[in-house]
N, C-alpha and C positions, 0 to 999 in steps of 0.2 A: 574706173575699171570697166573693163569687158567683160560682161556678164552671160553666159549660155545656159538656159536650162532645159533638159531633154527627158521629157514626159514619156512615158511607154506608149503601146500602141492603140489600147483598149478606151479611152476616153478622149472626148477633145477638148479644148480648154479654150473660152469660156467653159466651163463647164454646163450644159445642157442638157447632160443625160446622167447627171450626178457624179459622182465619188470627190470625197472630201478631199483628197491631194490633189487634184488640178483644183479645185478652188481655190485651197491657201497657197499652193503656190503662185498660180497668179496675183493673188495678194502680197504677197512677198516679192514677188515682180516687180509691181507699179513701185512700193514700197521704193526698191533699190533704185528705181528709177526717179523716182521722186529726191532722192539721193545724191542723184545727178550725173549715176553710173548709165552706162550704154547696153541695154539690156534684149534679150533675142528669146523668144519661146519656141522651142520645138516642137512640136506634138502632131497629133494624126491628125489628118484632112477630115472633113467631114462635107456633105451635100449643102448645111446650110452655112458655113463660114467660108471664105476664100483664102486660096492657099500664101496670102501674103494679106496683112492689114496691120496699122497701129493703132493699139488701145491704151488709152493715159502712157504715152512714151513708150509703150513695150511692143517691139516688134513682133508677130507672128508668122513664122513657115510652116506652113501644114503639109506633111508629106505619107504618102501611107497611110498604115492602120488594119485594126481588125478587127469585129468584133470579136470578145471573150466568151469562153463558152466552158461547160460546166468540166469538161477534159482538162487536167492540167498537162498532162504531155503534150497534146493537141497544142495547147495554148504556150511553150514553151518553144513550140517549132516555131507557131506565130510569129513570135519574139523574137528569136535570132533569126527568122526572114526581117521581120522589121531593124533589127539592129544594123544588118551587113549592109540593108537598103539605105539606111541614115546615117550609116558613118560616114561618107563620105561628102554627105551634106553639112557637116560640122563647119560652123564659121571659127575665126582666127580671134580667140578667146581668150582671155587673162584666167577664168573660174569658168567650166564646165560643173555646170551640178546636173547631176542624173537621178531619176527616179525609172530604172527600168532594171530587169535583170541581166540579160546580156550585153545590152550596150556599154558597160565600163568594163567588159574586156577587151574591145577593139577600143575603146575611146583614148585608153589608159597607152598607146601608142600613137595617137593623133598625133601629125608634126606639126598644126596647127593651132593645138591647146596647149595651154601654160599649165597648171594644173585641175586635176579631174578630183572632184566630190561626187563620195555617193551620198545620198539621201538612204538612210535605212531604216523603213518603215514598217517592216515586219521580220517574224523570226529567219533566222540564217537554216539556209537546207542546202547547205553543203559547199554553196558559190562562191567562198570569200577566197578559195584560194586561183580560181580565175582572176583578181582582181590584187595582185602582187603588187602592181606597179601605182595604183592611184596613191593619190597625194594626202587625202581624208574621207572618213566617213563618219558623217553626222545621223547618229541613232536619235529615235524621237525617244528612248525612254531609258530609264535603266537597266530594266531588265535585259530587254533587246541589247544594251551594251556587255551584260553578263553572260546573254547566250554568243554570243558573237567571240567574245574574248576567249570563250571555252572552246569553239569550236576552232576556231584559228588564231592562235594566241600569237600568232607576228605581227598583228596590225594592235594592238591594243594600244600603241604611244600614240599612233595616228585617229583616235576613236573621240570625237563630243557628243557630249548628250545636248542637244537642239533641241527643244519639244515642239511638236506641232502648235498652229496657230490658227485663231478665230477673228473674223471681222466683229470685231466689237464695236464699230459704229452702227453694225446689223445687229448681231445679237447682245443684245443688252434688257435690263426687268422693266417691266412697267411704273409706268411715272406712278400710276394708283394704284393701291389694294385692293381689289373687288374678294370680298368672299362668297363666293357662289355657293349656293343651297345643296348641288350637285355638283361633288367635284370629278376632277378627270384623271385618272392614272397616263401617262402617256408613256408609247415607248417608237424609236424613230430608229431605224436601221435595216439593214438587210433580212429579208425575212427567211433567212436559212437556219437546219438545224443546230448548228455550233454557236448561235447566238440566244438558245434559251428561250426563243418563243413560247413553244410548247409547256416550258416550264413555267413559266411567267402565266401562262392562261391555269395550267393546273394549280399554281395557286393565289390568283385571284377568285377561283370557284371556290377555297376553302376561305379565302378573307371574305368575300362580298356576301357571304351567310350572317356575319358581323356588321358590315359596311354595306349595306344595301343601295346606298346613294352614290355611290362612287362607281364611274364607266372607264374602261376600257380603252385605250383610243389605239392603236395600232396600225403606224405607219412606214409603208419602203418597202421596196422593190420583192416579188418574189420571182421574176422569170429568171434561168440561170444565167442570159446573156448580160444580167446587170446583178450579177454573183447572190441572187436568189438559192431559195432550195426548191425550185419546181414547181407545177401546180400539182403535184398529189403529197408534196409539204402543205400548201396554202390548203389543200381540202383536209386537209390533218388536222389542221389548226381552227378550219373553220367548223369541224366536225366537233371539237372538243367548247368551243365557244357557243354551241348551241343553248340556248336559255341564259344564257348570259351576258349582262349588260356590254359587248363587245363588238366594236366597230372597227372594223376594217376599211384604212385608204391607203389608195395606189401612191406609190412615192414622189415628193414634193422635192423640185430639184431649186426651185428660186428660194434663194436665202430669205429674202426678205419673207414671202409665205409662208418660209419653215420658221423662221422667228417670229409672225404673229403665232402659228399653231403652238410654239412652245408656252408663248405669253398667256397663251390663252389655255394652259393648263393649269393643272394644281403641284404633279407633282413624277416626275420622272424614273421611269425603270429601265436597265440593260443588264440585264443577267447572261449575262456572254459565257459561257461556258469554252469557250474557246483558248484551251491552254497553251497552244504551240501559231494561235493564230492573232489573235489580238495584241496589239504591239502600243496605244496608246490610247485607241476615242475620244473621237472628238467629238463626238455627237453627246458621250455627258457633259463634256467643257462648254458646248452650246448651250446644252438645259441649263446649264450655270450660268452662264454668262446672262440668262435670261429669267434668272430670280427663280428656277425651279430647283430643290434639291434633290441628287440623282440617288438611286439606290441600283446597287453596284456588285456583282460577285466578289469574290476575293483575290482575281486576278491580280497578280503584281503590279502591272503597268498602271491598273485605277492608283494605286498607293503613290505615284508621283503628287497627284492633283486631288486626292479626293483621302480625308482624313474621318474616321467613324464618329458620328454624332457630332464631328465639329463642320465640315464643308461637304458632309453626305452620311448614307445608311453603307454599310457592307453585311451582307450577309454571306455564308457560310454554303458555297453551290456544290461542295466536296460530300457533304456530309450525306448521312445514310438516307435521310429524308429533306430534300434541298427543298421541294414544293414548300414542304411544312415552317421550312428557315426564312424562306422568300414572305411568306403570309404572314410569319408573326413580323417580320421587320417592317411589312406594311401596317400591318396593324400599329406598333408603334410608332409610327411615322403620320399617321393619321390621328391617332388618341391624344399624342401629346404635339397636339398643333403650334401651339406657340413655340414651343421649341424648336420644333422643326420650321416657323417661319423666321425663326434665329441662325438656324442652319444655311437656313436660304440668301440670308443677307449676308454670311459670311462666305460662303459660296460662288456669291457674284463678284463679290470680292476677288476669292482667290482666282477666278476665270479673267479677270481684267490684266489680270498678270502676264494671259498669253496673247495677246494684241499682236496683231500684225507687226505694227510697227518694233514694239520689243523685242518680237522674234526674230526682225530685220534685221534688226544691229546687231545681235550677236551673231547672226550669219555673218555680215559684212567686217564684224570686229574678225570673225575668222581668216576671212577673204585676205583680209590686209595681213595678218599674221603670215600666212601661208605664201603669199607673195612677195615679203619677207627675208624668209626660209630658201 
């Protein structure tokens, strides 16, 4: 097969400045190409990659681009400047898969493409009926297939649920146990409001009166061009962390680095409050994949991958005192260690499930269906 994939404008791929969908999909790339398919990345140019090179068989054209900024109308025009600009750079393609928003309105008439995939990786606001004419859309979660069906219930025969994917010959646990004397809470993600930061600190200040040996580790991005919440978010956070065992690092973009940091934790938090925003994380499937058990809101999309007391903690971010639900689930995640290093080995488990390579085939098991059809 001819394969095209068309990355938005905001990141470039390698990915060098972070976000976890140009990483797995490039992994999903080599994957198909390792396959033995003919495979093309589309994505924004950047100063330090050239606008054409091959990496393990995967072609790159880099063309355009923007950075993201905290606007979303702003960042929407962006978009459909970079779409009209890269439609017509589409090559002559058996599967278009897209990760962008307005590009699978014009793609979805290409006389060039066979058929078009969207990639849908976050919740639907409004656009599925731009997109009449594509062939499928692969949602990473269920929920996301539930909001989707609801809002445009004509594409719902055309709908799979794909989940994202992790390089698990990166992230994977340590060969050894070390139990260290002081352990590390870690939490790795954007550090904007709808992910629970702020909550996540208010209560470790009420755990660590309990757990005194236990720090803090908080790592990613806060500037808004790499979808932060600002620096008078980050001086919010670092206001409320005062006297407390918490440290603050700027976001780690190499896998490999961000895989020792998870190895080299105890034990992982994302209290993502983000109910119309988070669509799957992969950043817990990481900690997993690397022997940490995550502790997780009650968002839907954790409920694909992450099961309470068996492959993680969930706590209760709705409720009238979340701080309060967040601290006792650490506490019990800490007190009954062994168990929770039960969790952990079932956890890695269940993360090994989302491999590149697994994720591959059933994209490609789709490919072949759809060309088929």
């Amino acid at each position: 097969m001819k394969i095209a994939i068309a990355m938005g404008p905001w990141f470039p791929v390698p990915a060098i400045q972070g976000g976890a969908v140009p990483r797995f999909w490039q992994g999903l790339a080599e994957q198909f190409a390792a396959s033995g398919h003919q495979v093309t990345m589309l994505c924004r140019s950047h100063p330090e990659q050239p606008d054409y090179e091959v990496i393990n068989r995967v072609q790159y054209v880099r063309r355009g681009g923007f950075p993201q900024s905290p606007n979303i109308w702003l960042d929407l025009v962006k978009d459909l400047v970079y779409a009209i600009t890269t439609t017509p750079m589409l090559p002559r393609t058996d599967v278009l898969v897209i990760n962008d928003f307005w590009l699978p309105a014009f793609a979805q008439f290409h006389p060039l493409v066979d058929k078009v995939v969207v990639n849908v990786a976050r919740f639907p606001k409004g656009q599925f009926r731009l997109y009449q004419y594509v062939d499928q859309f692969a949602v990473v979660s269920r929920p996301i297939q539930t909001a989707v069906a609801r809002q445009y219930p004509a594409i719902t025969d055309r709908m799979r649920v794909i989940p994202n994917a992790i390089d698990t010959s990166v992230f994977y646990p340590s060969i050894s146990s070390i139990e260290r004397s002081e352990k590390v809470l870690l939490y790795v993600g954007r550090l904007h409001p709808e992910k629970g930061i702020h909550l996540l600190i208010d209560a470790f200040a009420k755990f660590s009166k309990r757990f005194p040996d236990v720090k803090l580790k908080i790592i990613g991005p806060a500037q808004g061009n790499q979808g932060g919440g600002g620096e008078n978010y980050l001086a919010t956070l670092k206001q409320k962390a005062i006297g407390l065992k918490i440290k603050f690092v700027g976001p780690i973009f190499d896998p490999h680095q961000l895989s020792e940091t998870y190895r080299a934790a105890d034990l992982f938090c994302y209290p993502s409050l983000a109910e119309k925003g988070e669509s799957f994380g992969v950043a817990p499937l990481e900690a997993m994949a690397c022997g940490l058990v995550p502790i997780v809101s009650n968002l839907a999309c954790f409920q694909d991958f992450i099961e309470h007391k068996h492959t993680g903690y969930i706590f209760d971010h709705q409720s009238s005192q979340p701080a309060d639900q967040l601290a006792l689930t650490l506490e019990t995640a800490f007190s009954n260690w062994s168990s929770t290093c039960k969790i952990a080995r079932d956890a890695a488990q269940k993360a090994a499930q989302y491999s590149y390579e697994k994720i591959a085939q059933q994209y490609l098991a789709e490919f072949e269906q759809l060309l088929r059809t």
